[in-house]
Structure formats: structure tokens, C-alpha cells
N, CA and C of each residue as an Amber inpcrd file, in Angstrom:
protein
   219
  25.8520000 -13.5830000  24.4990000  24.7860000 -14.4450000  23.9840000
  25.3290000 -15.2890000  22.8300000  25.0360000 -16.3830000  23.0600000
  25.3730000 -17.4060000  21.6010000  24.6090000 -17.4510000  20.3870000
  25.1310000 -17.6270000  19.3040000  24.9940000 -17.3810000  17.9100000
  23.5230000 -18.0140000  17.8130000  22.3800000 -18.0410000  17.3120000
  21.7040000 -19.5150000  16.9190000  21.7950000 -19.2480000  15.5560000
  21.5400000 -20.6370000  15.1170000  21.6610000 -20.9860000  13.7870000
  20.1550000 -21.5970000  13.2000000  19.7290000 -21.6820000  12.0520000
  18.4900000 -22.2250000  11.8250000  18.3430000 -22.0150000  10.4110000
  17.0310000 -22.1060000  10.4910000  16.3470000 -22.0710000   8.5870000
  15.1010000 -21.1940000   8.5500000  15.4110000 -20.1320000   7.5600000
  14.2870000 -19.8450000   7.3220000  13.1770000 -20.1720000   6.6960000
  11.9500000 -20.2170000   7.7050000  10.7470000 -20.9360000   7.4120000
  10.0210000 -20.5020000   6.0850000   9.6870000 -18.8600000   6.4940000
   8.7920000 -17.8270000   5.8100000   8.9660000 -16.6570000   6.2040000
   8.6240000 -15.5000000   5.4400000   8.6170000 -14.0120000   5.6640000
   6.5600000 -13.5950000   5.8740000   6.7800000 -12.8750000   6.6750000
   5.3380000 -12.6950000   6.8910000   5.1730000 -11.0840000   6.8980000
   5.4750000 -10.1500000   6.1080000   5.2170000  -8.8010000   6.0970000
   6.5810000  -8.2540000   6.6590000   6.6280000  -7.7100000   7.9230000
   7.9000000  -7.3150000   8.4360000   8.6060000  -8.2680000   9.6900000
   7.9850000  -9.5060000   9.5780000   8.9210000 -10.7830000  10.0310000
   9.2370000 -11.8900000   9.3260000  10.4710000 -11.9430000  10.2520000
  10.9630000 -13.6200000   9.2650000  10.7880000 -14.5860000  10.2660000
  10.1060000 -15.5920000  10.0660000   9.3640000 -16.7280000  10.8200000
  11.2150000 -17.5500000  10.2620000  11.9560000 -18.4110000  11.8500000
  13.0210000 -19.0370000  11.6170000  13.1100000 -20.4630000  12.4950000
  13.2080000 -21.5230000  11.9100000  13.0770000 -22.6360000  12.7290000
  14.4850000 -22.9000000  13.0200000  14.4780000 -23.0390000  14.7290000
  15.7490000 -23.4320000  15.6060000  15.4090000 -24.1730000  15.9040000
  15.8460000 -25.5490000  15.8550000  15.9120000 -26.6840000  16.7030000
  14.3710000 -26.9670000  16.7310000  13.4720000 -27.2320000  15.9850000
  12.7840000 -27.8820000  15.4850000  11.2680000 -26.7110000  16.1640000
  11.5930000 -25.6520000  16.4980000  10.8870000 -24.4830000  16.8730000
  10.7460000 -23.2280000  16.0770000  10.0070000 -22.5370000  15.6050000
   9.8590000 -21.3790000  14.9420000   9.4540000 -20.5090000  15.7350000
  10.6440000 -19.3360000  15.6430000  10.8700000 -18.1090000  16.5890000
  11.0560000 -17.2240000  15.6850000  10.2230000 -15.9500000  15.6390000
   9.8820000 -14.6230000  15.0170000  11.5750000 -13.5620000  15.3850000
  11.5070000 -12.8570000  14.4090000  12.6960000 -12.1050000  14.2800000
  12.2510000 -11.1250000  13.5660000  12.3750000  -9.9420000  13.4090000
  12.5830000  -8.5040000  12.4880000  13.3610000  -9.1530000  11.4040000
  12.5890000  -8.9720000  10.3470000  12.7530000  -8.8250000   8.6430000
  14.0110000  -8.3050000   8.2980000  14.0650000  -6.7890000   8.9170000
  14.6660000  -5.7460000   8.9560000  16.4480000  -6.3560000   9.0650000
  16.5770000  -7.0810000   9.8050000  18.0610000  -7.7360000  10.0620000
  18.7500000  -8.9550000   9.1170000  17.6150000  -9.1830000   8.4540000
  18.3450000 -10.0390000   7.0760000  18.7410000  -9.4010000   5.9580000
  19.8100000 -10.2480000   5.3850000  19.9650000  -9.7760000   3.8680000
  19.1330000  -9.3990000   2.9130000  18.9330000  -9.0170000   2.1490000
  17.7400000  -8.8860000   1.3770000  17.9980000 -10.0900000   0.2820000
  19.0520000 -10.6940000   0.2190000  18.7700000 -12.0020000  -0.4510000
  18.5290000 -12.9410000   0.0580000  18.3170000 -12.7360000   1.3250000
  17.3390000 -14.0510000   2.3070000  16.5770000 -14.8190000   2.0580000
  16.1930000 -16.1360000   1.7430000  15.0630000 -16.6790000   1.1240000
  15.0900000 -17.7960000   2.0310000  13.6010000 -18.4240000   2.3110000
  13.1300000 -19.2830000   2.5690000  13.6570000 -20.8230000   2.2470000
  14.3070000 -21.3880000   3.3340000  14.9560000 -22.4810000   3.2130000
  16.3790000 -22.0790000   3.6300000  17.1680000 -20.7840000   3.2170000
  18.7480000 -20.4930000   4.0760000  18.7890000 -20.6340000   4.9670000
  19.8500000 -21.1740000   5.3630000  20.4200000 -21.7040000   6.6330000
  21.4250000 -20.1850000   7.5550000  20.8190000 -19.7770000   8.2530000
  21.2450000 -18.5820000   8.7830000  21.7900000 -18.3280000  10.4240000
  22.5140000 -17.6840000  10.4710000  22.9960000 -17.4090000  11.9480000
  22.2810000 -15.8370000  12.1970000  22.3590000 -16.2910000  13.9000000
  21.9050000 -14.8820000  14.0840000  22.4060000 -14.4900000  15.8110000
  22.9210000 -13.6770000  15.4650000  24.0190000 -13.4080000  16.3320000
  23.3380000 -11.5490000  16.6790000  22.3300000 -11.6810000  17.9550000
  21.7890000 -10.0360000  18.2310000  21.0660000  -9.6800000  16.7780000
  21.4730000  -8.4960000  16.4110000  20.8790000  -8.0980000  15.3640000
  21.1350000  -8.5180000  14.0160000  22.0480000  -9.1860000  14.0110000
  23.0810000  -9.4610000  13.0020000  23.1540000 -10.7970000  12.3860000
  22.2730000 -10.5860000  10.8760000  21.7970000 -12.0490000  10.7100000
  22.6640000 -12.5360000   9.4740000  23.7980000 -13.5000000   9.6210000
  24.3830000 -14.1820000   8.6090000  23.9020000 -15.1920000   7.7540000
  23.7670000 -15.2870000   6.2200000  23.2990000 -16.6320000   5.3080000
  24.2490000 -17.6910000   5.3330000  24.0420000 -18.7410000   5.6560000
  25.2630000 -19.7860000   5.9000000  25.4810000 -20.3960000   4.3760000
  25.6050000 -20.2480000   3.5750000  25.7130000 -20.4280000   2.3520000
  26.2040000 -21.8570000   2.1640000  27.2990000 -22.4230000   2.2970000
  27.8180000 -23.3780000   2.6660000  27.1000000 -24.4390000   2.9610000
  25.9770000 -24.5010000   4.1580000  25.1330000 -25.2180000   4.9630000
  23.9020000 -25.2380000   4.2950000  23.4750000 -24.2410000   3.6220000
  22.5200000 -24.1990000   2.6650000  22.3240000 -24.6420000   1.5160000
  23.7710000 -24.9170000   0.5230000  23.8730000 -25.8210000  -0.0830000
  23.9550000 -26.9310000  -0.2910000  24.3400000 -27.4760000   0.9170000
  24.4120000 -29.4300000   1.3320000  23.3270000 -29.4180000   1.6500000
  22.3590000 -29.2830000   2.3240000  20.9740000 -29.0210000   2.6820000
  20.0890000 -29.2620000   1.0830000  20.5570000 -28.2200000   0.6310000
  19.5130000 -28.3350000  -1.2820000  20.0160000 -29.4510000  -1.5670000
  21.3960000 -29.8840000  -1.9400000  21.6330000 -31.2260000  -2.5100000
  21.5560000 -32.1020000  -1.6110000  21.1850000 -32.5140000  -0.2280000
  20.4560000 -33.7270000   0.5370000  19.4110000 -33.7080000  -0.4230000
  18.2770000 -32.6060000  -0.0070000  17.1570000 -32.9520000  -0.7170000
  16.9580000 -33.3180000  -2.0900000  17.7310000 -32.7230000  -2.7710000
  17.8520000 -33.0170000  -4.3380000  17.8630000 -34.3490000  -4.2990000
  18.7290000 -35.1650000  -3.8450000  19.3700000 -36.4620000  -3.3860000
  17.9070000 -37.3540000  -2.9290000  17.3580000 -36.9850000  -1.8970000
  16.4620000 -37.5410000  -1.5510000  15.2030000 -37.6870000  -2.8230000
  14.7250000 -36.4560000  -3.0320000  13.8020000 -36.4400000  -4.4190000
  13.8500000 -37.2420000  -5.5330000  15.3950000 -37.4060000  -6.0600000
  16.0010000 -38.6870000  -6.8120000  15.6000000 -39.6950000  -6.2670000
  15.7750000 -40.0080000  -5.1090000  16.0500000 -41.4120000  -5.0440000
  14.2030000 -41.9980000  -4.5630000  13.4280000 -40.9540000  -4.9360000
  11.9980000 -41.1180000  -4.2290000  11.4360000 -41.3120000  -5.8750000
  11.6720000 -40.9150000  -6.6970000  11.1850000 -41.0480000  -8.2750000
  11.7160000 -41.5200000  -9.0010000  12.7970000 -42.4520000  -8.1640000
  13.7460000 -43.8190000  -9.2090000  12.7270000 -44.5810000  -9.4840000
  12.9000000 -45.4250000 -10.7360000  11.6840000 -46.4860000 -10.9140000
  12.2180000 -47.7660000 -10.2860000
């Protein structure tokens, strides 16, 4: 099975709500990091859920980027 990759949406009790490809698909809580947060960019490979750290950071500074350039005068 191939890796998917995505963002986490939200945590909802003992799921993590994760948008793939412009879809939000439910997953067990239970298989993330516990420093998982809403907005990481994550792989998930079976049970086995990686934080893309990397991808998650260009991601914050797009938006940072964007936010700037929306409250320039």
C-alpha cells in the first residue's frame, strides 16, 4: 500500500480528521505522535503516522507570506 500524505484537519476525541487531496478521511488518534497538531503535514503509511516537518514548515511560511502581503497598506 502507498504512503498518503496530507494535513491534519482536527482531532475529534479518539480521531484525527486528515485532509488528502482535498478530502477528509478519519484515522485512529492512537497512531500519531502526540505532538501532532492541526495543520502538520503528515504521512501515513498503515499504522504508522509520520510529521513531515519539513513540509510543514514551508506550508506556515507560505501562509505567513500570504497574511503579509494581505495587510500591506
Amino acid at each position: 500500500m502507498k504512503p498518503l500524505k496530507g494535513i491534519i484537519d482536527r482531532f475529534e476525541e479518539d480521531i484525527a480528521v486528515v485532509e488528502i487531496d482535498g478530502v477528509t478521511q478519519d484515522f485512529q488518534k492512537r497512531f500519531f505522535p502526540a505532538a501532532a497538531k492541526p495543520g502538520d503535514f503528515v504521512e501515513i503509511n498503515g499504522n504508522q503516522v509520520t510529521i513531515l516537518h519539513e513540509e510543514t514548515e514551508k506550508r506556515r511560511k507560505e501562509i505567513e507570506e500570504l497574511m503579509d502581503e494581505l495587510w500591506e497598506d
